[in-house]
C-alpha positions in Angstrom: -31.8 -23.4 35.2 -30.6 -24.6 32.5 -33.6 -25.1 30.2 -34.4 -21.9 31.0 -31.5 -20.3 30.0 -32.5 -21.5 26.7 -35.1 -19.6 26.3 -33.5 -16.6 26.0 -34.1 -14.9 22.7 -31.0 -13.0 20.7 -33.8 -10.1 20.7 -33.3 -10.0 24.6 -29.9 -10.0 24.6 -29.6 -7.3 22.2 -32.0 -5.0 24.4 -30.2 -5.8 27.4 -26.6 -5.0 25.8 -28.3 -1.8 25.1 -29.3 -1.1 28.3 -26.1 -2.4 29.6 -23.7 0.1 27.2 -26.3 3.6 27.8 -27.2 3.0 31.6 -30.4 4.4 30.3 -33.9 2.5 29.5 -34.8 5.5 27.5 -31.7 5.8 25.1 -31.5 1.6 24.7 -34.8 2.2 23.2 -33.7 5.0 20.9 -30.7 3.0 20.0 -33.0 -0.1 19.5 -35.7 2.1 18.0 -37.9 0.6 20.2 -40.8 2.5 22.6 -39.4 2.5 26.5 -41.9 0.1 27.6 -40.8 -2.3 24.9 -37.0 -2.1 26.6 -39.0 -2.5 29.9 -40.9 -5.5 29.0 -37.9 -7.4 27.4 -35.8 -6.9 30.3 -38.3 -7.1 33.0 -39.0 -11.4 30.8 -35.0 -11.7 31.3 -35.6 -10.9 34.6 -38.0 -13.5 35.6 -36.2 -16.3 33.3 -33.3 -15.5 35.2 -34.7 -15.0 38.8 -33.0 -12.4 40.0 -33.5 -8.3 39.0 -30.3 -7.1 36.4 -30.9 -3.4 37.0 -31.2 -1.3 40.0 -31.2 2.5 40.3 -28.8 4.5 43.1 -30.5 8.0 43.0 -31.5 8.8 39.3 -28.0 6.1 37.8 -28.6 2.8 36.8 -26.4 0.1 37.7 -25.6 -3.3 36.8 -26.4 -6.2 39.6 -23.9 -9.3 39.7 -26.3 -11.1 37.4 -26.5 -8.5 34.6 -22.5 -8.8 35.2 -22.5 -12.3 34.4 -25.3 -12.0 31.7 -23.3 -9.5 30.3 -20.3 -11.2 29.4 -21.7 -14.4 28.3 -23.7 -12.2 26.0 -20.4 -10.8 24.4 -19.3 -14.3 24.3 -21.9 -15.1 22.7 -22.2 -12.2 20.0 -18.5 -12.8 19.7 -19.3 -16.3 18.4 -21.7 -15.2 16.3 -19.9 -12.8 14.7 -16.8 -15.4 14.0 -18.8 -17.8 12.4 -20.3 -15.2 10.1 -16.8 -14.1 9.1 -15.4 -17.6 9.2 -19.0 -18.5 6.4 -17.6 -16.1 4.5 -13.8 -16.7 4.6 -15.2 -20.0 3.0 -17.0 -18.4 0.1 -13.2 -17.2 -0.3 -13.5 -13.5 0.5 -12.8 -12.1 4.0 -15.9 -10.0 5.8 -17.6 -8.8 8.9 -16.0 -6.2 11.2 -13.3 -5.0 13.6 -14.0 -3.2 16.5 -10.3 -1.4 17.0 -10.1 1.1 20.5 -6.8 2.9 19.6 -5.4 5.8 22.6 -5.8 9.1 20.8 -2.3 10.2 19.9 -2.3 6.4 17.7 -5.8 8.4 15.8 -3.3 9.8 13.2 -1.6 6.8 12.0 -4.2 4.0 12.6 -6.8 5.3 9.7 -3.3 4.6 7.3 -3.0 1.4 8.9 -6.7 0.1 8.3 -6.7 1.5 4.5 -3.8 -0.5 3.9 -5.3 -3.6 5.8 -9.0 -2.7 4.0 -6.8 -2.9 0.1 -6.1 -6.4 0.9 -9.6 -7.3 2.3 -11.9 -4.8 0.9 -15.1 -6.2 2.5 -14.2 -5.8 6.1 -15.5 -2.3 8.0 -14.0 -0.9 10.5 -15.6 0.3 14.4 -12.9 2.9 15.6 -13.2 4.1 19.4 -10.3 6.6 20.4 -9.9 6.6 24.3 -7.2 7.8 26.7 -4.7 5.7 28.4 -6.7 5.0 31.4 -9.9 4.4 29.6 -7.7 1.8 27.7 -6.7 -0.6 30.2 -10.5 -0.5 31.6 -11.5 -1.5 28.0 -9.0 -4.2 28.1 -10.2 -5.7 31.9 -13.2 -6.3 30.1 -12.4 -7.4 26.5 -14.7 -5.0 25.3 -12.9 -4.7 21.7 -11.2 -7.3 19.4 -8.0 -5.4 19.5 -6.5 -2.0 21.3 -3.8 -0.1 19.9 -1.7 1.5 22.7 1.2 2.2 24.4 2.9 1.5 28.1 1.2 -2.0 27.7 0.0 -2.8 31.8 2.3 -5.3 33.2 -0.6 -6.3 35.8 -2.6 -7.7 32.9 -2.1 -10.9 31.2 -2.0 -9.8 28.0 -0.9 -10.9 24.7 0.4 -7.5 22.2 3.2 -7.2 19.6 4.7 -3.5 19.4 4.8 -2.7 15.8 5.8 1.5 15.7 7.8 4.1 17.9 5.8 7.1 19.0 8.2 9.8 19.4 7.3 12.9 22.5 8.6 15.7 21.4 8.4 19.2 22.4 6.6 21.8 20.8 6.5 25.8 21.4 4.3 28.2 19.1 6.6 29.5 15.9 7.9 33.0 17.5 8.5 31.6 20.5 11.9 32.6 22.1 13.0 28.6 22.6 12.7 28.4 19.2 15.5 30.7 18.5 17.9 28.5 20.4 20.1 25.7 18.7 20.4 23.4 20.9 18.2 23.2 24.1 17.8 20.9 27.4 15.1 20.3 29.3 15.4 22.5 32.2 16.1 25.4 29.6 11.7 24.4 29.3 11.4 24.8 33.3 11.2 28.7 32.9 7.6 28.5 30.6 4.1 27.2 31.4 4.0 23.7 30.5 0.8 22.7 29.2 -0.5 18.5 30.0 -3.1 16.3 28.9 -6.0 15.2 31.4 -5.5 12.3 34.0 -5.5 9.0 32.9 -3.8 9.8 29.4 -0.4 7.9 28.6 1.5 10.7 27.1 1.0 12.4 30.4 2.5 9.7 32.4 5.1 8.9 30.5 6.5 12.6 30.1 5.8 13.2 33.8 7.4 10.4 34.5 11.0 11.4 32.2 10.9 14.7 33.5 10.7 13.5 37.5 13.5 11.1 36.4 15.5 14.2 34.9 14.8 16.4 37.7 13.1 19.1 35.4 10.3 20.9 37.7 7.9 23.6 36.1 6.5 25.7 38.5 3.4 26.5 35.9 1.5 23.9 34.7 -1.8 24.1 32.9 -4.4 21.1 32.6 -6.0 20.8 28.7 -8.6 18.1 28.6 -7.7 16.2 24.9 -5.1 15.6 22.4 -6.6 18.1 20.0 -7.2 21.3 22.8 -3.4 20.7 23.9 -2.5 21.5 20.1 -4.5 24.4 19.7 -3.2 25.6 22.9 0.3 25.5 22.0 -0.5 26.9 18.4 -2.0 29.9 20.6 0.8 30.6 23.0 -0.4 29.3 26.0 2.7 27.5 26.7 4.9 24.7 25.4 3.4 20.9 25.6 5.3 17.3 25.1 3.7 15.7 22.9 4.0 12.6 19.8 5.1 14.2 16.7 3.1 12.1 15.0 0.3 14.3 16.3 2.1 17.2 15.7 3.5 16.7 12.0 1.4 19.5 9.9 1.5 21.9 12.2 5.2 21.9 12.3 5.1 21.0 8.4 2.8 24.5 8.4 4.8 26.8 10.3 2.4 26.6 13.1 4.4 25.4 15.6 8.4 24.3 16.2 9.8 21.2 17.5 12.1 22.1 19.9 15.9 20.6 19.6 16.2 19.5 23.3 19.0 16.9 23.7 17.1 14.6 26.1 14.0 14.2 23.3 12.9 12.1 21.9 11.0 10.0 24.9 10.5 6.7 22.6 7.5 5.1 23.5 6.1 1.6 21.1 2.7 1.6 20.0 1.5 -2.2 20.5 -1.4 -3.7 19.2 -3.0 -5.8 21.7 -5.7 -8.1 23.3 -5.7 -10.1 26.4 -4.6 -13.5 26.3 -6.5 -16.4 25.5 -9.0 -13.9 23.7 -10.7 -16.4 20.8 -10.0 -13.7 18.3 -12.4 -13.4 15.1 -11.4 -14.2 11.7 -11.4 -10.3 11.5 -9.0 -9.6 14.5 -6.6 -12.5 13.3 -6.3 -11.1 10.5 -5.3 -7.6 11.0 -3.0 -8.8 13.7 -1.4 -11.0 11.5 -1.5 -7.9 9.1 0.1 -5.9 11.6 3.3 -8.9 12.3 3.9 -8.9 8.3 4.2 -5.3 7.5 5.8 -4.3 10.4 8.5 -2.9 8.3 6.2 -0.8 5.8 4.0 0.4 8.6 7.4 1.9 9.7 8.6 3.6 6.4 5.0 4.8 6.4 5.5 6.8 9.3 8.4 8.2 8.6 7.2 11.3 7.2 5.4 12.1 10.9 9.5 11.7 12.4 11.9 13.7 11.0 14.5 12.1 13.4 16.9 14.8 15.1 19.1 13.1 18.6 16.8 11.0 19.8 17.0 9.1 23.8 15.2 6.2 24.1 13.7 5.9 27.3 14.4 3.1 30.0 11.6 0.8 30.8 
């Protein structure tokens, strides 16, 4: 087996991530630009150097069999390596280069693209990969190491992970400017109860986290209404549809514009950290090390940075 394992091309590999990431023969080979028996014939070699079939279809979806699996992450072991001994080559010629593939949950969207600019002054050769996912979509991600870092919040406790928090993301409330709450001085949260409250999809951490706080403060809305991104939950509360929790720092020009108000409730702030992380033992590239090392040095910046997103009424920090 093992002389056969080497005689696996890079060229393979590369088809079969393809086919791997799209669950499609047809759009690996657009992706590759390659002709869809050319992504057949490659994988159909890997196949019979590896002696046992990586793809089967279930109705008209392609899965992955155990092998492709295990083919799979030695292949992003392998790419990995790769890629780290490009960017350690040229951290030798004396400048730092290659790329960081960042996943970041979407209410850290705003304030990550400031963090990489700052990051990109020092190293101006290094690119950046951005993928913004929800919570859940995070921590599956993660289970798989399928980026060099992950920028989120409510770090899983199930995992063993290694992450540094490094920035509080504030939930606040928010109502459409005119709405009656934001005539009122000082608010709590049950004064909220008697409006729809509008909520994020499943699997997203703001969600939890304010569902969570408001069954620990016993506040119950009888209304609530189900908006499926970070964006559509603004624009909902910017049209009337109800009042939302939600991290200032997504928030921040809209209430800057008039748009919408942050509501003064006495229990809000819910403080959440964001946290830069990666599982444990992760050999990190060049790349990755340096950004989180980045990250550890201007904690205290990044902070004063985001200071005009949180314009810091009462706050409660949450327990936990």
């Amino acid at each position: 087996m093992r002389k056969t394992m080497m005689r696996l091309t890079l060229r393979q590999l590369q088809v079969f991530r393809a086919v791997c990431e799209s669950r499609s023969y047809s759009r690996a080979a657009d992706e590759m630009a390659l002709t869809q028996p050319a992504v057949s014939l490659q994988i159909r070699q890997l196949e019979e150097l590896i002696g046992q079939p990586l793809f089967e279809y279930l109705g008209r979806k392609l899965y992955l069999t155990p092998a492709a699996e295990a083919l799979q992450r030695a292949s992003t072991d392998i790419f990995g390596r790769l890629d780290s001994l490009d960017m350690q080559l040229s951290d030798l010629q004396g400048s730092l280069q290659g790329q960081l593939n960042l996943a970041v949950e979407s209410s850290a969207k705003y304030i990550t693209p400031h963090l990489f600019a700052a990051f990109k002054r020092q190293h101006p050769e290094v690119n950046l990969e951005l993928v913004v996912v929800n919570h859940a979509q995070a921590v599956k991600r993660l289970s798989v190491s399928r980026d060099d870092l992950l920028i989120m919040s409510q770090v899983p406790t199930d995992m063993d992970l290694e992450f540094m928090p490094f920035l509080d993301n504030p939930i606040v409330a928010v109502a459409p400017v005119g709405h009656p709450l934001c005539q009122i001085g000082d608010l709590t949260l049950q004064d909220l109860t008697a409006y729809p409250l509008l909520v994020r999809e499943p699997g997203s951490g703001t969600r939890k986290a304010s569902e969570d706080y408001l069954r620990q403060k016993r506040a119950h809305f009888a209304q609530t209404t189900q908006v499926a991104s970070l964006d559509a939950l603004r624009e909902a509360v910017v049209a009337g549809l109800g009042v939302a929790l939600m991290p200032r720092h997504a928030v921040h020009l809209e209430v800057a514009h008039g748009l919408l108000c942050e509501l003064p409730v006495q229990e809000l702030p819910l403080y959440r950290s964001w946290c830069v992380v990666h599982p444990r033992g992760k050999r990190l590239s060049p790349v990755a090390q340096a950004f989180f090392a980045f990250i550890r040095a201007e904690r205290a910046r990044i902070s004063a940075l985001a200071t005009r997103f949180d314009a810091a009424p009462t706050a409660h920090r949450a327990s936990g």
